[in-house]
N, CA, C and O atoms as a DFTB+ gen file, in Angstrom:
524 C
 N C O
     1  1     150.509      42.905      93.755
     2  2     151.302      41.795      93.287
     3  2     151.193      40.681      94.319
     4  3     151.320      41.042      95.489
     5  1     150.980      39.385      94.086
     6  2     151.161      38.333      94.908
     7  2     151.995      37.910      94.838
     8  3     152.392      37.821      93.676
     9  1     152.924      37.322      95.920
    10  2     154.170      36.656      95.925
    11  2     153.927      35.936      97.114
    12  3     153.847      36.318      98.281
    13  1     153.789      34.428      96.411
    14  2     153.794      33.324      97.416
    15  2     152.305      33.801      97.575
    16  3     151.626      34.279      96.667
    17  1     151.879      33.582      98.958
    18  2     150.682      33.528      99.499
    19  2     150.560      35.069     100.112
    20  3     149.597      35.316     100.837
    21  1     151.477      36.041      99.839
    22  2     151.088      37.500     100.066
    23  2     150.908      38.184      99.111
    24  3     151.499      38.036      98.041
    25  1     149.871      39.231      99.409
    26  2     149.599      40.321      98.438
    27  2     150.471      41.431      98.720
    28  3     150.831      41.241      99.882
    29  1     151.151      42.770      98.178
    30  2     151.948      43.657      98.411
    31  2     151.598      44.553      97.715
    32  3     150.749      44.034      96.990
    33  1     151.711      45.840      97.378
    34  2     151.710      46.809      96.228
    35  2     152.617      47.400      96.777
    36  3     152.671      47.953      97.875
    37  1     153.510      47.245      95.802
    38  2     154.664      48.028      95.810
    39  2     155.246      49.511      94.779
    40  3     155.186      49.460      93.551
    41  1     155.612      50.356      95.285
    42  2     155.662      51.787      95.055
    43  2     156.016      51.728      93.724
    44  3     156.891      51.041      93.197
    45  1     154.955      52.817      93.048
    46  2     155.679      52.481      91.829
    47  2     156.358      53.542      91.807
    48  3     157.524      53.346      91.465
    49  1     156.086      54.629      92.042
    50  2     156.871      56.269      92.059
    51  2     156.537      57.223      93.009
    52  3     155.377      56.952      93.322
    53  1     156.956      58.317      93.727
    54  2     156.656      59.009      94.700
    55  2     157.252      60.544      94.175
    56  3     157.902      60.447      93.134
    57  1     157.175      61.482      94.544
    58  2     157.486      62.806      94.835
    59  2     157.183      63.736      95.876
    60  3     156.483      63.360      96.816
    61  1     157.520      64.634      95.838
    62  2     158.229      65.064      97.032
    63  2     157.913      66.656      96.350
    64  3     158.204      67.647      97.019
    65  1     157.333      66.790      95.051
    66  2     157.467      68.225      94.487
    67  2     155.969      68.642      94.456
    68  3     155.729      69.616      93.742
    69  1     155.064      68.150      95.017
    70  2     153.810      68.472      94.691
    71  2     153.141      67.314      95.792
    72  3     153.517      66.143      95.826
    73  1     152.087      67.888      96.668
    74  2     150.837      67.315      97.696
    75  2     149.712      67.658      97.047
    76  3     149.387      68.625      96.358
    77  1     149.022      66.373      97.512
    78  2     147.420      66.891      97.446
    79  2     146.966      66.504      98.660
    80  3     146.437      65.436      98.967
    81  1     147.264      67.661      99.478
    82  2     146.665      67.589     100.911
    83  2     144.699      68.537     100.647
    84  3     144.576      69.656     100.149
    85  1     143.630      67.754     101.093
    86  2     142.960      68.018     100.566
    87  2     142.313      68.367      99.792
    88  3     141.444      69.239      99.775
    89  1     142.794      67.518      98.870
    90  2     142.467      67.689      96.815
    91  2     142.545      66.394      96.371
    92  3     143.409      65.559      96.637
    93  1     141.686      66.303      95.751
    94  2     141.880      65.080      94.611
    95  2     142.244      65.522      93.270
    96  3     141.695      66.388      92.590
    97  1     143.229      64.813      93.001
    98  2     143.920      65.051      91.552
    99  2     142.787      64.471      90.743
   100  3     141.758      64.153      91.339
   101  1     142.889      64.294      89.364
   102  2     142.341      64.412      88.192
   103  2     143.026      63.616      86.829
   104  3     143.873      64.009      86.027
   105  1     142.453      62.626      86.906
   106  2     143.467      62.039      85.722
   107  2     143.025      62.783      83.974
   108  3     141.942      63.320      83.743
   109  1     143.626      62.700      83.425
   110  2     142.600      63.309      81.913
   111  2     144.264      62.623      81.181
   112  3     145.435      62.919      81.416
   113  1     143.517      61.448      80.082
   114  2     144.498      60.806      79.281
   115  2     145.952      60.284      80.198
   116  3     145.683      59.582      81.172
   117  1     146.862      60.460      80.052
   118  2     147.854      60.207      80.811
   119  2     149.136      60.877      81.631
   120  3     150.305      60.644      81.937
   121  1     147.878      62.077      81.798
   122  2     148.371      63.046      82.650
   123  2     147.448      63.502      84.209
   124  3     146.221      63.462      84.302
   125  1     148.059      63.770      84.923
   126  2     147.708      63.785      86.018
   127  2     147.747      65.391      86.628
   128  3     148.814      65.984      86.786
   129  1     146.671      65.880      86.883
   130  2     146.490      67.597      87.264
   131  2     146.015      67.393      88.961
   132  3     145.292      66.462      89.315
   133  1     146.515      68.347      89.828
   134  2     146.288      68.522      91.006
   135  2     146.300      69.833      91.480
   136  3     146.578      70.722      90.675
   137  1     146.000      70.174      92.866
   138  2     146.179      71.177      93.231
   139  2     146.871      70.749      94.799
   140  3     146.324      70.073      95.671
   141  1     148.071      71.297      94.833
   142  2     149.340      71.342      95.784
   143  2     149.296      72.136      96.987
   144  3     149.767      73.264      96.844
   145  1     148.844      71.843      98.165
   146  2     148.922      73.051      99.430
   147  2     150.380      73.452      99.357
   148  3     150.450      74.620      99.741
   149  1     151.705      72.934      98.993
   150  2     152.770      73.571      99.282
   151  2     153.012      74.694      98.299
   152  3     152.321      74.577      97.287
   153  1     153.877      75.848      98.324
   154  2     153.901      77.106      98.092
   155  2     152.795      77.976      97.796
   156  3     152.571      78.521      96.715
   157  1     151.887      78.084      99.229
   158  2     150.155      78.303      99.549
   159  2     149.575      78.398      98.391
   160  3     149.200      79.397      97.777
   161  1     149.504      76.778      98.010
   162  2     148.563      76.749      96.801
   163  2     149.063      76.977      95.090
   164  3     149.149      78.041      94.477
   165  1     149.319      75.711      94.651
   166  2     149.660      75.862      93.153
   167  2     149.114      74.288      92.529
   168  3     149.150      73.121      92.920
   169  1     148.480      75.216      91.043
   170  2     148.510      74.181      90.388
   171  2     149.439      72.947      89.992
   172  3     150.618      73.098      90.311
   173  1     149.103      71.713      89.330
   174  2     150.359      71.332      88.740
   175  2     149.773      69.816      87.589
   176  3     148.677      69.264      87.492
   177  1     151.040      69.589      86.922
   178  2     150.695      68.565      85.643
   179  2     151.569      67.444      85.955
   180  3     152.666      67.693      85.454
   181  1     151.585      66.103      86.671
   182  2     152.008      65.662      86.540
   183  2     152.070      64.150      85.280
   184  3     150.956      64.192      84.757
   185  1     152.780      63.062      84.707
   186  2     153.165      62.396      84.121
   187  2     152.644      60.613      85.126
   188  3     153.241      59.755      85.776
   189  1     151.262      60.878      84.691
   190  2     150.956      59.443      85.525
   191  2     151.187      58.380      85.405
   192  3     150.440      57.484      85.796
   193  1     152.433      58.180      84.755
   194  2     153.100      56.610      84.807
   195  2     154.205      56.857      85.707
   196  3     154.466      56.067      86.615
   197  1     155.143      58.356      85.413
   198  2     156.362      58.030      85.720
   199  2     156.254      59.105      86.965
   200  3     157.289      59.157      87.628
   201  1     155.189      59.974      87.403
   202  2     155.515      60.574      88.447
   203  2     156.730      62.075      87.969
   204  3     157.387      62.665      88.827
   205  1     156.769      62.380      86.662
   206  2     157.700      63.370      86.049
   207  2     156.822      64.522      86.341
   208  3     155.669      64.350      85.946
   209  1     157.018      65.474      86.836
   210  2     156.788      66.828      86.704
   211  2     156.921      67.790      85.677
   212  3     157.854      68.569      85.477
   213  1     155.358      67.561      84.752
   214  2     155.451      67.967      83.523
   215  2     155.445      69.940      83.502
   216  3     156.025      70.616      82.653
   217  1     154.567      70.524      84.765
   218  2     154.995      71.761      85.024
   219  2     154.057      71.969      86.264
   220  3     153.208      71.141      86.593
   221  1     154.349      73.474      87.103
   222  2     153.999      73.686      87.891
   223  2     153.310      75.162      87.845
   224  3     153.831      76.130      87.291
   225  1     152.081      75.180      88.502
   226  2     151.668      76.800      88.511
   227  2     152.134      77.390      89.199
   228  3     153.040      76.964      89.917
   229  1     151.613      78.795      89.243
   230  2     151.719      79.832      89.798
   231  2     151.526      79.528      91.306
   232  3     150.478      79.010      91.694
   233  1     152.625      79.876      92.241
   234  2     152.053      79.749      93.815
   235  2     151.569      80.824      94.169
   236  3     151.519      81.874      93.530
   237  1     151.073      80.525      95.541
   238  2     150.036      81.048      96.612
   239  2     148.823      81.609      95.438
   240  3     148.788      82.619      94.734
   241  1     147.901      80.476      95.596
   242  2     146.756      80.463      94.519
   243  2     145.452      80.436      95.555
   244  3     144.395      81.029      95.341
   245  1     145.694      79.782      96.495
   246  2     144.788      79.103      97.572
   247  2     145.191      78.440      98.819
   248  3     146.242      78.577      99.446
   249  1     143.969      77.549      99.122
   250  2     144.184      76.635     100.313
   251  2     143.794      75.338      99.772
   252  3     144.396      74.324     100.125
   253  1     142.547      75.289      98.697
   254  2     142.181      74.400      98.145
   255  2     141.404      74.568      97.041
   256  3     140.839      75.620      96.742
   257  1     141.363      73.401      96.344
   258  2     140.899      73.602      95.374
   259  2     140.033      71.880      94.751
   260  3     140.547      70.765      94.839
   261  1     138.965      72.136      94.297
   262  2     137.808      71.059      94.135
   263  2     138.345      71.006      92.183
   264  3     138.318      71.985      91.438
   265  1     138.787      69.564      91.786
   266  2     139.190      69.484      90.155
   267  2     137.643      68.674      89.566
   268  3     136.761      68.151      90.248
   269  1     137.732      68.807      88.165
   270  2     136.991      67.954      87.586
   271  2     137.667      68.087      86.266
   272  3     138.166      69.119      85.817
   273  1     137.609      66.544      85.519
   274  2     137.984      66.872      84.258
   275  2     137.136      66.525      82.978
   276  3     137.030      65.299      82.951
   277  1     136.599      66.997      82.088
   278  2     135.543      66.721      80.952
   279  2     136.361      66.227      79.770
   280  3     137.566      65.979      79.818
   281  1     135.760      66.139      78.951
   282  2     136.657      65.706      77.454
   283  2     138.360      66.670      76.821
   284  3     139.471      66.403      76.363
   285  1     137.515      67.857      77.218
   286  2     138.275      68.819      76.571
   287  2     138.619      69.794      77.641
   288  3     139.014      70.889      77.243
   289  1     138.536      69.583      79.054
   290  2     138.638      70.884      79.834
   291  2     138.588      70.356      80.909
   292  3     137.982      69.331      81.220
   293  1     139.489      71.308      81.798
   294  2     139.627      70.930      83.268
   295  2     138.415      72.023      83.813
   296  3     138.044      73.065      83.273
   297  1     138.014      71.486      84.892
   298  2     137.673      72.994      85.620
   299  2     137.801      73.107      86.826
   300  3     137.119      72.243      87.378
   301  1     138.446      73.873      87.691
   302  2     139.092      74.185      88.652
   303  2     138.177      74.824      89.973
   304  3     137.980      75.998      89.658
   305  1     137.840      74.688      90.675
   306  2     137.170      75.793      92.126
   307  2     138.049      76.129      93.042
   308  3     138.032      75.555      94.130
   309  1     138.786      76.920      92.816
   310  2     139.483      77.531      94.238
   311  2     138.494      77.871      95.050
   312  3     137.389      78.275      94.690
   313  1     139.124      77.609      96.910
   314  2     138.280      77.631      97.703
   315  2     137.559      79.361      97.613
   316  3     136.562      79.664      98.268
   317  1     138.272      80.326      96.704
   318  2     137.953      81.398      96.763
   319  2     136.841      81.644      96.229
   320  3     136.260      82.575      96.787
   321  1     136.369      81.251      95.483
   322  2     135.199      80.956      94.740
   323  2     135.368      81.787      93.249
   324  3     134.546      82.526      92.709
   325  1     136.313      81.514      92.927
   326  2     137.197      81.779      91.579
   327  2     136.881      80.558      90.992
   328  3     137.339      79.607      91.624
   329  1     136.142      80.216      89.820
   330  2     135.853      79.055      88.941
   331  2     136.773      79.188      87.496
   332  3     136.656      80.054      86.628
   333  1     137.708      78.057      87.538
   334  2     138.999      78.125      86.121
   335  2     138.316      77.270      85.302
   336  3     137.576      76.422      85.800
   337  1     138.511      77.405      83.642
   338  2     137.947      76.391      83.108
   339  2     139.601      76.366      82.059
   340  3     139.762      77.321      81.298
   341  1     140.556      75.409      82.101
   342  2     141.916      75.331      82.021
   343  2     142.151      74.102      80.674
   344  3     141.485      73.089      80.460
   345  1     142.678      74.340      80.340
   346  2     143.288      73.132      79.085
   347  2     144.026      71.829      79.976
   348  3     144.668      71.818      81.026
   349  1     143.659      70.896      79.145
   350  2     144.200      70.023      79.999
   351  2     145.653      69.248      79.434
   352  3     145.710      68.020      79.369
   353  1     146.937      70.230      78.996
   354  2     147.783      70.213      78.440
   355  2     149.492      69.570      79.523
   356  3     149.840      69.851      80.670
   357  1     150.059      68.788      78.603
   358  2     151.852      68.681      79.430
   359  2     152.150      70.056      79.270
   360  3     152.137      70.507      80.415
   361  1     152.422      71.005      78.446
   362  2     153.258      72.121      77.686
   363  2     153.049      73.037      79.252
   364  3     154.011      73.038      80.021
   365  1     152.327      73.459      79.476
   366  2     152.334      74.493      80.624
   367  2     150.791      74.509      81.091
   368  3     149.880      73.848      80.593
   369  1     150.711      75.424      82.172
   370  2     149.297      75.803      82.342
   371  2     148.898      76.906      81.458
   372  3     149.508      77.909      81.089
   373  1     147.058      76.218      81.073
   374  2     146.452      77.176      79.698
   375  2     145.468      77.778      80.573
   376  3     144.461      77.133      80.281
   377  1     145.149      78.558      81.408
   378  2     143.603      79.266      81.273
   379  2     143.066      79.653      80.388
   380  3     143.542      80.635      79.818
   381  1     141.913      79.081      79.925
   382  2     140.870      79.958      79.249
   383  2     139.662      80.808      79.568
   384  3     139.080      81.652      78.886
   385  1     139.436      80.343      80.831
   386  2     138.664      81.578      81.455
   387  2     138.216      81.844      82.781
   388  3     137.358      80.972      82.921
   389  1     138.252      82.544      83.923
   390  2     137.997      82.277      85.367
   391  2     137.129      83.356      85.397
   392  3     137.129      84.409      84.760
   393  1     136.116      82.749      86.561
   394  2     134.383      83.367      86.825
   395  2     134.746      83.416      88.215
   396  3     135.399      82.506      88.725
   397  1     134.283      84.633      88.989
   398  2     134.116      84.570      90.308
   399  2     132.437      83.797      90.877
   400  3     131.383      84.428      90.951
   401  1     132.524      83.098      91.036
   402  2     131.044      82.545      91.249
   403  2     130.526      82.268      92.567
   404  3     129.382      81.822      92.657
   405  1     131.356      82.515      93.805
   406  2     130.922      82.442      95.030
   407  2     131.382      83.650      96.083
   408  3     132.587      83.901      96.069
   409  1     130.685      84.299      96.846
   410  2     131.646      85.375      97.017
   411  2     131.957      84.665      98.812
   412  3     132.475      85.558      99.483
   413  1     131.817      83.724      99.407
   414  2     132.066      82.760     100.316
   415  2     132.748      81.824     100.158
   416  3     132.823      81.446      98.989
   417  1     133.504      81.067     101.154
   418  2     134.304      79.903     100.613
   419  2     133.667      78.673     100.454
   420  3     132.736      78.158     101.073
   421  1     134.648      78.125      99.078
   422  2     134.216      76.550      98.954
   423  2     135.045      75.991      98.750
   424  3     136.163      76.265      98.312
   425  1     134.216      74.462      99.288
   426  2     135.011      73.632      99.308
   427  2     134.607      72.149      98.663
   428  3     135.332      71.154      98.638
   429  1     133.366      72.265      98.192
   430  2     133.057      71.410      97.715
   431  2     132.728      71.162      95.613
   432  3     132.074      71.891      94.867
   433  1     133.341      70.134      95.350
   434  2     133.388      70.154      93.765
   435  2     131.748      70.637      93.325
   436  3     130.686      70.370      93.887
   437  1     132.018      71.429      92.126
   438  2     130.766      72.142      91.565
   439  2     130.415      70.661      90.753
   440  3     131.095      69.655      90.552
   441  1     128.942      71.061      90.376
   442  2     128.367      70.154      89.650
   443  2     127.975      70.688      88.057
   444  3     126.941      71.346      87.946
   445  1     128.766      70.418      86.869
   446  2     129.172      70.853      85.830
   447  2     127.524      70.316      85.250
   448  3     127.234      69.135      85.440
   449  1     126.423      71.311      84.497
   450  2     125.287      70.941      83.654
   451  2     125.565      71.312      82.576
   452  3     126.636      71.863      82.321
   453  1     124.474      71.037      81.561
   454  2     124.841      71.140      80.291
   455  2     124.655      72.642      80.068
   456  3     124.644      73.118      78.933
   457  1     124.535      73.256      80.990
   458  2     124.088      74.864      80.477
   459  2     124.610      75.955      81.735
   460  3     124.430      77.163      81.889
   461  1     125.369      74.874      82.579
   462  2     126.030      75.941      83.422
   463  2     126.591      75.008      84.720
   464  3     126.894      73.823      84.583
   465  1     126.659      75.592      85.743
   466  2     127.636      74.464      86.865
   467  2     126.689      75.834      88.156
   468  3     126.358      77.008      88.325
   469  1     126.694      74.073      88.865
   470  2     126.390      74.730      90.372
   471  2     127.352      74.637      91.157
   472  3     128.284      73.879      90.889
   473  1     127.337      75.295      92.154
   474  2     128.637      75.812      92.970
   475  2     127.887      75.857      94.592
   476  3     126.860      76.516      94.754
   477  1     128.369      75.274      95.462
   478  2     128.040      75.445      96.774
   479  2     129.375      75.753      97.577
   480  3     130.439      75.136      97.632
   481  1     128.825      77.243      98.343
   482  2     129.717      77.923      99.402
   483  2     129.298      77.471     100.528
   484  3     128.517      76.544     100.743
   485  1     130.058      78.426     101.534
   486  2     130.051      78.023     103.257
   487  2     128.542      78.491     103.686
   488  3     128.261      78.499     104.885
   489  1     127.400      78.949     102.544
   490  2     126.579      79.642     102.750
   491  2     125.147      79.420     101.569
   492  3     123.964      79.294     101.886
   493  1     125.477      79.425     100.790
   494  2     124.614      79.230      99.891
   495  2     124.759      78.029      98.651
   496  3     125.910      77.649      98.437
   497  1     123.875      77.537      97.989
   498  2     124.134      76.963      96.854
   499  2     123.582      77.513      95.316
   500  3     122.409      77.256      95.046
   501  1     124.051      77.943      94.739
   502  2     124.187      78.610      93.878
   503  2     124.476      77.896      92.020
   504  3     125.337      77.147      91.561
   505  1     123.413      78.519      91.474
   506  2     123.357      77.650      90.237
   507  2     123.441      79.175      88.985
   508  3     122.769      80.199      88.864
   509  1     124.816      78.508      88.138
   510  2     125.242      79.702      87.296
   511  2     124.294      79.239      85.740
   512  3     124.184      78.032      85.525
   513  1     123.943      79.783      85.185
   514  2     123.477      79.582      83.765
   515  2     124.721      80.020      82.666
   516  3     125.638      80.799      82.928
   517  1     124.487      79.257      81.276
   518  2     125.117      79.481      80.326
   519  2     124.783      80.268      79.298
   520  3     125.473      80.723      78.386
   521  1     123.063      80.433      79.676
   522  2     122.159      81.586      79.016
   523  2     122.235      82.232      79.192
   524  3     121.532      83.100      78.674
């Protein structure tokens, strides 16, 4: 916002119920998905206008976790190398299906192909097929 001859951005909302200490959240429509280091590691849905806490996962999930979001699907990398492929819903958290795909830690977002997703650990890089 400019006012007068200064620029400012001023807060539009904050919380206090959910961090993304090394995570990038995920916008998909007008909801906002993250992954939270507080209660070691939980998902969560927040309300990206108003900052409302639409729900929260399950804690102690992780340390971190790499998001991406597609048309119809989140998909999740816990640093465990547990790969979620999750609904991207307000109502609650949906899993629809988790792959162990690294047996090392990661930390870096997989790269989603049309026939499968690569995944890089503390060790290898690793490419899953859909065939």
């Amino acid at each position: 916002v400019k006012n007068g001859g200064q620029w400012t951005a001023p807060t539009v909302w904050q919380t206090r119920d959910v961090s993304m200490y090394m995570n990038s959240g995920v916008l998909s429509g007008d909801l906002l998905f993250g992954f939270s280091h507080l209660k070691k590691g939980q998902l969560f849905c927040l309300d990206a206008a108003t900052g409302a806490v639409k729900w929260l996962g399950s804690p102690r999930q992780g340390e971190n976790a790499a998001m991406l979001a597609s048309r119809s699907n989140l998909v999740i990398l816990l640093n465990d190398g547990e790969l979620i492929v999750a609904k991207p819903t307000a109502q609650s958290y949906q899993e629809i299906r988790r792959y162990t795909v690294a047996e090392n830690q990661t930390w870096a977002h997989p790269i989603i192909l049309a026939d499968g997703v690569i995944v890089r650990d503390s060790k290898n890089l690793i490419r899953w097929s859909t065939r």
